[in-house]
Structures are given as structure tokens and as C-alpha cells.
C-alpha positions in Angstrom: 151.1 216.7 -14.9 151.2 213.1 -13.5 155.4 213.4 -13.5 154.8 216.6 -11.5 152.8 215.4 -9.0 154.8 212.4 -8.7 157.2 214.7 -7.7 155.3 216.6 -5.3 154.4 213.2 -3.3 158.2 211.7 -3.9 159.1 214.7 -2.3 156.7 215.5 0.7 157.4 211.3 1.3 161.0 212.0 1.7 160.5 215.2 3.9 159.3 213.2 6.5 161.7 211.1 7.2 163.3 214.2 9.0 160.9 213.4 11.8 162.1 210.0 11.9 165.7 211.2 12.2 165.1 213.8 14.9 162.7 210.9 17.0 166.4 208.7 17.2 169.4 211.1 17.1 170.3 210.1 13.9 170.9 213.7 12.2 170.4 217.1 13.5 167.2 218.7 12.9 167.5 222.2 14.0 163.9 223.3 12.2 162.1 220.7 14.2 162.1 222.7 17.7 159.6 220.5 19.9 160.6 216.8 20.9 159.6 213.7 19.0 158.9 210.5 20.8 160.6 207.1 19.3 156.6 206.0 18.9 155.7 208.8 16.8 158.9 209.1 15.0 157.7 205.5 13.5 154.7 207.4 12.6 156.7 210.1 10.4 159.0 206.8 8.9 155.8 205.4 8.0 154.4 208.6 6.1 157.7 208.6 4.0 156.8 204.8 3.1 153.8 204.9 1.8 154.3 208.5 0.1 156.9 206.5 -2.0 154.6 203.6 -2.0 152.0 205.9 -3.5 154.4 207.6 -5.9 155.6 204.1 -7.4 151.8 202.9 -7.4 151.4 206.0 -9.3 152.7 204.3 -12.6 153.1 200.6 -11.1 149.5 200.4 -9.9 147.0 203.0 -11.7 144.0 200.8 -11.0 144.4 201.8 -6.7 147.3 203.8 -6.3 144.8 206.0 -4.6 144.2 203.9 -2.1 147.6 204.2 -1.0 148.1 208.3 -1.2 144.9 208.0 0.8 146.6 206.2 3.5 149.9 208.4 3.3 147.8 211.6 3.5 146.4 210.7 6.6 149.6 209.1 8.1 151.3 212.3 7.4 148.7 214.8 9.1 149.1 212.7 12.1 152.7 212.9 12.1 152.1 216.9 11.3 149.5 217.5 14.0 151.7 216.2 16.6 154.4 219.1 15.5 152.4 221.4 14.7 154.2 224.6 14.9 156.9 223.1 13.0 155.0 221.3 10.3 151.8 223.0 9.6 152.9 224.0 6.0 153.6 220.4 5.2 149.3 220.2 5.7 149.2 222.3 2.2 151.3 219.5 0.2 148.6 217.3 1.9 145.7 219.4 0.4 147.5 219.0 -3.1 148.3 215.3 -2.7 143.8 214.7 -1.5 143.0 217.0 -4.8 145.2 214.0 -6.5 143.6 211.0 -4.8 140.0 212.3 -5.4 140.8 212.7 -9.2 142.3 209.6 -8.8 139.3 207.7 -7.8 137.0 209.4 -9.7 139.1 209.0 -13.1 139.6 204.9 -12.3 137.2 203.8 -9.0 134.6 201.8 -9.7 132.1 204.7 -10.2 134.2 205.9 -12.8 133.3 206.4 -16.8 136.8 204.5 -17.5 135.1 201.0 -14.7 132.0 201.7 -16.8 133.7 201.7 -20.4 135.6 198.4 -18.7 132.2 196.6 -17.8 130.6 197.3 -20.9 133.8 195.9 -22.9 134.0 192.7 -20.9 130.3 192.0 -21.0 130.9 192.2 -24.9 134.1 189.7 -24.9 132.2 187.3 -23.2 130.5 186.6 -26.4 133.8 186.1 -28.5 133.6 182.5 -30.2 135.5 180.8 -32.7 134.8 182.5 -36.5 134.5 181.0 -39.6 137.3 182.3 -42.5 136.4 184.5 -45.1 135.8 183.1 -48.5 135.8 184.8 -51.8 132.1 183.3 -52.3 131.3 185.4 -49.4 131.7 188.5 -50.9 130.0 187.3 -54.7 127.1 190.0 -54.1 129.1 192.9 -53.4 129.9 195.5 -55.9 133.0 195.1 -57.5 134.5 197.7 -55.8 133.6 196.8 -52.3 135.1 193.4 -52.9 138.5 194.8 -54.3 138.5 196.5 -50.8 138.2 193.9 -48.9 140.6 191.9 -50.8 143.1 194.7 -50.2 142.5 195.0 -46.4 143.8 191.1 -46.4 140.6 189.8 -44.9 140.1 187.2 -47.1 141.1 184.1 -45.6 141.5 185.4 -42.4 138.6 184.7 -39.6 135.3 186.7 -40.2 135.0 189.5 -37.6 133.1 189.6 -34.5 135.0 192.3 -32.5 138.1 194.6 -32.7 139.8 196.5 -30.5 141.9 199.7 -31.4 144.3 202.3 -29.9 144.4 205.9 -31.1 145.9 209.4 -30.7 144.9 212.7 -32.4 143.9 216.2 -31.5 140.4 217.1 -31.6 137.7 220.2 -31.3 134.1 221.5 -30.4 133.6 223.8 -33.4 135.8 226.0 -36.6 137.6 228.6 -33.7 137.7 226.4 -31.1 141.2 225.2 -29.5 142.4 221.7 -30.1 142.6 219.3 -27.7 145.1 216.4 -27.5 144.1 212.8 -27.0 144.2 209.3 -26.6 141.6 206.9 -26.9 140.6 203.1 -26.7 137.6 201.6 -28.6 135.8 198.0 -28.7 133.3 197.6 -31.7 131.2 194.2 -31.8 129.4 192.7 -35.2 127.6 190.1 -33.6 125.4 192.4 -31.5 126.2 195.1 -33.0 127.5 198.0 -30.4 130.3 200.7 -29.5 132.1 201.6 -27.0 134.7 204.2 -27.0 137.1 206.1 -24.1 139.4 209.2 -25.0 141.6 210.3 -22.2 142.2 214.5 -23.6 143.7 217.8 -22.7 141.8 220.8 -22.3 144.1 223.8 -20.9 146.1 221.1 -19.3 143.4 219.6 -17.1 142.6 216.1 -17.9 139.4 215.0 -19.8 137.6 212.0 -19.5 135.1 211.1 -22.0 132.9 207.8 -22.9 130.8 207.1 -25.9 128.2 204.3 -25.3 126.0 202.7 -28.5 124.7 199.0 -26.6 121.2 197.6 -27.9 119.3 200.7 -29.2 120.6 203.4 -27.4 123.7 205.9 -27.5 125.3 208.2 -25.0 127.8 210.2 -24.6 129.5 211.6 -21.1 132.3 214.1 -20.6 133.9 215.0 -17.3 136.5 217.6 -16.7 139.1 216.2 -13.5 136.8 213.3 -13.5 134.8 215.2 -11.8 132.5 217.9 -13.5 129.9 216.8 -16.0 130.8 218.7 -19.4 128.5 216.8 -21.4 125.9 214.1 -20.8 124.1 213.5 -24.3 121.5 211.0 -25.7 118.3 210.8 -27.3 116.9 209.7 -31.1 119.4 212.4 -32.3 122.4 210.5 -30.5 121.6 207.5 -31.7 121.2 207.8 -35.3 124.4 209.4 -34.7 126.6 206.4 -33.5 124.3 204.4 -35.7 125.9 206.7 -38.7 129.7 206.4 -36.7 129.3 202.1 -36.1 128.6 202.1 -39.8 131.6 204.4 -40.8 133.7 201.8 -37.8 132.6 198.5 -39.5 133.6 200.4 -43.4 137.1 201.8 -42.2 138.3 199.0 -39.9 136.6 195.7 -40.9 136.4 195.8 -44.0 135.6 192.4 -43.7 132.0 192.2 -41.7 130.9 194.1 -44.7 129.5 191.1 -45.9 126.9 191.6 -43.7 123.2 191.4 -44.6 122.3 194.7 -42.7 123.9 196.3 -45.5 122.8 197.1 -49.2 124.4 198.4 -51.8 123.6 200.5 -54.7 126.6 201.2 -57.4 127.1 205.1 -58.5 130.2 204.8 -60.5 133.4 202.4 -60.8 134.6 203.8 -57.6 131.5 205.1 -55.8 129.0 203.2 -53.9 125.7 204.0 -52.2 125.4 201.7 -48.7 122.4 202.0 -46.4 123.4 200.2 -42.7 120.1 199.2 -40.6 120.9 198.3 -36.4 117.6 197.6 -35.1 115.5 200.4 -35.7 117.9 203.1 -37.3 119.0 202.9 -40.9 121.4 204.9 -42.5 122.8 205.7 -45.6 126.8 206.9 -46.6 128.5 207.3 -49.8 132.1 205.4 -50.1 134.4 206.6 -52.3 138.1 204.8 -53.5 141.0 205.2 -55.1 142.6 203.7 -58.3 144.1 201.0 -55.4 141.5 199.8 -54.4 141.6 201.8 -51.0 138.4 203.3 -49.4 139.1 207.5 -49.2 135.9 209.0 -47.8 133.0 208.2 -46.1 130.2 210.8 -46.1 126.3 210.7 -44.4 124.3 212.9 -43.6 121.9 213.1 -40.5 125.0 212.8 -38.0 124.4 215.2 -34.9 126.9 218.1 -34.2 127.2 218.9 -30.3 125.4 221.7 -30.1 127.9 224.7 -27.9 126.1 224.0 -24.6 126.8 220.2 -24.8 122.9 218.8 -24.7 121.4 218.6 -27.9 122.7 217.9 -31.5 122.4 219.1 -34.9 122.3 217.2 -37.7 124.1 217.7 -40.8 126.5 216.5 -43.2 129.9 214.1 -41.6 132.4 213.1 -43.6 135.9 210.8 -42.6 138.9 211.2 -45.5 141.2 208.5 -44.9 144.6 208.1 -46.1 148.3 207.0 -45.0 147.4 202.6 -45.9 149.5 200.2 -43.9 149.3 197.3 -42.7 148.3 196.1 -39.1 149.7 192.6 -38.9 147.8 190.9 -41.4 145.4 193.5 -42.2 146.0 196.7 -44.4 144.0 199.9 -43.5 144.2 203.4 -43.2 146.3 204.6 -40.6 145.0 208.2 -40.1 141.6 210.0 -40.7 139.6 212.9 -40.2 136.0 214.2 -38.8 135.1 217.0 -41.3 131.8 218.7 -40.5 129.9 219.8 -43.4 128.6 222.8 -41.6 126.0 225.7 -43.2 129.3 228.1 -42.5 131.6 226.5 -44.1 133.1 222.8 -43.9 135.7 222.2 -41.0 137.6 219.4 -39.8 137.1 218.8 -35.6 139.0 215.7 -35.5 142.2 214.4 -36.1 143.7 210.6 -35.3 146.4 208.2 -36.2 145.7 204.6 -35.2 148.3 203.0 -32.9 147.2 199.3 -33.2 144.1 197.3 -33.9 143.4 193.5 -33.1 140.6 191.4 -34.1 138.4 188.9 -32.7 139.6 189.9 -29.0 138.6 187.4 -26.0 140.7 188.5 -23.3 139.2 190.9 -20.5 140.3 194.0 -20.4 142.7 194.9 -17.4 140.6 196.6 -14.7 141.0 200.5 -15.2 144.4 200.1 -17.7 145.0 203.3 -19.3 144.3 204.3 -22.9 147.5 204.2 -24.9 
């Protein structure tokens, strides 16, 4: 859609400059029938300009580009209204190309769920400080199994964790018949006050999707616009926030295996290869079963009391979550699982809604995040 709208301004830009040419005799313009001063033909020169201007700021410039196609909208209906009975129809591309800037704004202005996800990260990395390394001693009350893990992972030695960042892609759905929806996403997760925050640019019948999950201090939300514009969803309460309580517990077991150490964690063994861990953050505790393989690798997380969206988007339903992981490899120095699913454990019948493959992940992150950069 972005590469076809590109077009549409590159286009409309380069349409203009026929105006130009008719203003000073350069070119025969029989479908421009009324007379163009030199003055305005500047005016129609300067429409093409900052159409392409906008169309290169389009990809160059994502954080503002709008403010440019802003400017060439205007600068081309003055140049139209002043041949009017030849131009008028150029007014429609205009139409198209104001539908774009207002998406535009409202996917990366400063209102936007994508300047929110951006102040909430940077508030977080202001926090990042210098970590001590992992020891084995660290992990000497752990079950067996959890410290295998994290030996595996190759978190040992490396600096303790106090935040990650990670890039994702997968498809992913509202309920068993429901159609899949392709997406991207960027998440920050920080241990040292523990919170969440986590954007997914998606698809849904080829209309963009902006969404934004929220878990700083006690409280969760979660906020979906379609175009930007239209509130799909706009969730919170206890429900929501034993929820991301239940999904910042399943975060710090699948990609830092090394903050499991922590002491807002106890374990109970079930077997060789099973464990029992309850997670407390603040005043919600939870409780999941992790389960591995002969490797040493973690396969499954399950909890129960994680919310389902309920169909109209405003309430949840709590019942049984579960995240089978597979496909190990290793992130620079780190090993994980590459790709995992969201499997509800629903009274029906069990169903997987989510799908993703992680792109990259980096640890203990300190840079700001670039205003408005798009999810990869």
C-alpha cells in the first residue's frame, strides 16, 4: 500500500510540472486551454517539488513526511484552483494524497500510539546502568533444570539483564475461525522496574493496524486502531493486568533466561524436566508450568488465569495460555528459541491465535529509540 501511494503522489508531483511548462513556452500543452502567468507557473513547479519531496520523505523521513505532503496538497489546489476547468480532477488525487497525510499523522504525530510506545521506551532506557556478570553461584538455588537453561541460553558470564529489546514478525488472530492477520512488532521489557511495552504494526483486509500493549507500575492496557484512526480496542482493568503480569513472566522465561535468578520468583520441582514457578510484580502473582527437553531447552510455558479478548474488544476471559517454543539459535551470544506460539486453551477446543519468529533481540539497551522508527 505505501509503494502504491508513493506512486500516486510521484505521479500527481510530476503532473504538474505541465503547468510549469505551459506558464514559459517550454512544451505544448494543448489540454491546458486558459493562460498561465510566469508567477503562478512557479506555483505548479513548486507543487511537483514538494510532491516528490513528500514521496522521498515517504521512506527517507517516516517520522514527518506528512508534514511535507501537507504542504504539497495545498500548493497543488492553489495551482488547480487557478485552472480550474482544466484541472479540477487533479483535486481528487489531492483527496487521496489528505486521506494519506492524516493516516500519516495519526500513525507517527506526537498523539500517536507509536510517540506513546516511544516515550514510554525512553523513560525506561534512562534507567540503563552498568550490570554485574552472571555467576554460576548466582543460580546455586535454582532447580537443576532451570540452571541447565540458563547455562544453555549462554548467559552465564555475560552481564545480568536489566532490559531487552526485540524485533518480531508472525501472523496472528481474534479467535479459532477468525482470519489471520500479518504482523510486525517491536517490544522493550525492563527487570529492574519490572514493565512491558509492546507495538505491532498488522494487516487486517489490507488496511493497516496499529496496536500498543502497556504493563508500567501496576497497571496494563491495551489499544488498537484501525488507519490510526478508529479505536478497535481500548482494554484494561484487574483482568488486563494479571494478564501481562502472566505475559512479563512468560517474556522474562523465554528471552532472559538469565533475570530468572530473580527473587520474585519461586520454584517448586515436578519432575526432571518440569518445574512449578510462581512470579509476584507488585501486587499480582502468578503461577506457570515450564517444561524442557532432553537439551536442556525450555518447550512450553503454560498459566492459567490469562484473559482472552472477549469478541467485542472490552472485557477478557480468563483461561488457560500456553507458548510452545521451538527452532533454538543463537542471537549473538545468547541461544533462544527463535519461533513460538499463543495457544488458547479454550472450553471448545484448544487453538493457536498467534504465530512469530524473532528477528533480533539485544540486551541491556541504552540508546533512545529513534522518534517514530518503524517496527521491523
Amino acid at each position: 500500500m505505501r509503494i502504491a501511494f508513493a506512486l500516486l503522489l510521484l505521479f500527481h508531483g510530476l503532473i504538474h510540472l505541465s503547468g510549469t511548462a505551459k506558464a514559459f513556452g517550454l512544451a505544448d500543452m494543448p489540454q491546458l486551454t486558459q493562460q498561465i502567468s510566469k508567477p503562478m507557473g512557479i506555483v505548479w513547479l513548486f507543487a511537483a517539488l514538494f510532491h516528490v519531496a513528500a514521496t522521498i520523505a515517504l521512506f527517507a523521513w517516516p517520522t514527518r513526511w506528512w508534514l511535507i505532503g501537507a504542504a504539497a496538497i495545498v500548493v497543488s489546489q492553489v495551482a488547480i484552483l487557478s485552472s480550474w476547468t482544466d484541472a479540477r480532477f487533479g483535486t481528487i488525487a489531492n483527496v487521496i494524497a489528505l486521506v494519506g497525510v492524516v493516516v500519516g499523522f495519526a500513525s507517527v504525530g506526537p498523539w500517536s500510539l507509536r510517540a506513546q510506545f516511544e516515550r514510554g521506551v525512553n523513560d525506561g532506557l534512562r534507567r540503563t546502568a552498568s550490570m554485574p556478570l552472571l555467576r554460576e553461584a548466582d543460580m546455586a538455588a535454582l532447580p537443576p533444570v532451570v540452571q541447565r537453561y540458563i547455562r544453555v541460553s549462554g548467559a552465564v558470564g555475560q552481564p545480568r539483564v536489566q532490559n531487552f529489546r526485540a524485533h518480531f514478525h508472525g501472523r496472528i488472530r481474534s479467535g479459532p475461525a477468525a482470519r489471520w492477520m500479518m504482523f510486525t512488532g517491536e517490544q522493550y521489557n525492563f527487570f529492574d522496574a519490572p514493565s512491558r511495552l509492546f507495538y505491532m504494526d498488522a494487516t487486517m483486509f489490507g488496511l493497516p493496524v496499529k496496536v500498543l500493549h502497556r504493563f508500567v507500575g501496576p497497571s496494563a492496557t491495551m489499544r488498537v486502531k484501525l488507519l490510526a484512526l478508529f479505536p478497535l480496542v481500548n482494554a484494561s482493568g484487574p483482568i488486563m493486568d494479571k494478564a501481562e503480569t502472566v505475559t512479563l513472566f512468560n517474556d522474562l522465561c523465554v528471552f532472559a533466561p538469565g533475570a530468572l535468578i530473580s527473587p520474585n520468583i519461586t520454584w517448586r520441582e515436578i519432575d526432571a524436566q518440569t518445574v512449578n514457578a510462581t512470579f509476584t510484580n507488585l501486587a499480582h502473582t502468578v503461577s506457570a508450568v515450564l517444561s524442557f527437553n532432553a537439551a536442556g531447552e525450555l518447550i512450553d510455558f503454560v498459566a492459567d488465569g490469562r484473559g482472552a479478548l472477549s469478541a467485542d474488544g472490552k472485557s477478557f476471559v480468563e483461561m488457560r495460555w500456553s507458548t510452545p517454543l521451538r527452532d533454538y539459535r543463537a542471537f549473538g551470544v545468547h541461544r533462544m528459541a527463535s519461533h513460538g506460539d499463543g495457544v488458547w486453551h479454550a472450553p471448545a477446543g484448544d487453538y493457536s491465535y498467534l504465530e512469530f519468529d524473532i528477528d533480533d533481540i539485544e540486551f541491556n539497551v541504552s540508546a533512545p529509540v529513534p522518534a517514530a522508527s518503524p517496527a521491523k
